[in-house]
C-alpha positions in Angstrom: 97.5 86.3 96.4 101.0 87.1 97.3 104.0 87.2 95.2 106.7 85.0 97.1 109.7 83.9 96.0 109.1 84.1 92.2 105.8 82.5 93.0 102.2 83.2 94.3 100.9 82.3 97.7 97.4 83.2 98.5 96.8 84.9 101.7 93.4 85.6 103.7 91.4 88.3 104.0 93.1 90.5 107.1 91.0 91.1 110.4 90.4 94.3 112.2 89.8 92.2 115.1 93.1 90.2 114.5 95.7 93.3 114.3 95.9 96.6 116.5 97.3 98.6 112.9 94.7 97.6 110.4 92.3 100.9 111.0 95.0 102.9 110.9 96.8 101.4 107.3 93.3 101.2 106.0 92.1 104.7 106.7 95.1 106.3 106.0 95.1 104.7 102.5 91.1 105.9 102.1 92.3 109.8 103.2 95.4 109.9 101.5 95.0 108.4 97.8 92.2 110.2 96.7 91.3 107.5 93.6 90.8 104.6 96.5 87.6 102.9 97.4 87.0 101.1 100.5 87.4 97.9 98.8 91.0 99.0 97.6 91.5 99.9 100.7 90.3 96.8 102.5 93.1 94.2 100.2 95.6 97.0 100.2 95.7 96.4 104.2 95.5 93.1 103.7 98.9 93.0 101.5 100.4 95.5 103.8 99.8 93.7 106.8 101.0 90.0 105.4 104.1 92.1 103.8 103.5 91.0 100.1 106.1 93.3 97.9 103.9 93.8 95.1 100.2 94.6 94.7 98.6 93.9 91.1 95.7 95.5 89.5 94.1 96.8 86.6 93.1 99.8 88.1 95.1 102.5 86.3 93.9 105.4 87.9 94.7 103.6 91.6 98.3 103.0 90.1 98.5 106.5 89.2 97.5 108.0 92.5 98.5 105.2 94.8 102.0 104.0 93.3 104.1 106.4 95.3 102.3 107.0 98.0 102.3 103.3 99.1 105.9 102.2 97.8 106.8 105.0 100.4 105.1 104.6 103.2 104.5 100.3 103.1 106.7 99.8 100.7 104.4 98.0 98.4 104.8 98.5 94.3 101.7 98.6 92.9 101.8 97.2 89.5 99.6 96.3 86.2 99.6 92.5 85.7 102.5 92.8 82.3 104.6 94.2 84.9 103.5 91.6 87.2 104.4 89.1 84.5 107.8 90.2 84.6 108.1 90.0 88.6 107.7 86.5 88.6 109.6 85.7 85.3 112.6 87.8 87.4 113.3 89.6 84.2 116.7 91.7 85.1 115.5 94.9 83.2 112.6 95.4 85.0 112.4 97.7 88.0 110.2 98.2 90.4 111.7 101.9 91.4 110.1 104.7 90.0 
């Protein structure tokens, strides 16, 4: 699913065979956040590559490693689904800079 415009669109699985960049977003996110599995890995592409802004999860220790590293380089927030939540209710306080 992808967060659009205050709303959720849901997206398909990206292809390796479909785009020349997935292998190296994908592996790139496997080497550098050391909590990732290759399942992470695999949907993290796939928002990457369809541009989504935000990435929600429950995985606390992915946020923890991965939050940085991917706002920086793909410029995707990685988020828990409360601050999700507040995303798509466009509360003003909440900010997705860290």
């Amino acid at each position: 699913m992808l967060f659009e415009n205050h709303g959720i669109t849901i997206i398909p699985e990206a292809s390796p065979w479909e785009d020349d960049t997935y292998w190296s977003i994908c592996s790139s996110i496997l080497f550098l956040i050391r909590e990732s599995k290759t399942q992470d890995a695999t949907l993290l592409t796939t928002a990457i590559l369809n541009r989504a802004d935000n990435f929600v999860t429950l995985d606390t220790p992915l946020i923890r490693s991965a939050r940085q590293v991917l706002q920086d380089e793909y410029r995707l927030h990685l988020i828990n689904p409360t601050e999700g939540l507040q995303v798509l209710r466009g509360v003003p306080s909440f900010s997705l800079e860290r």
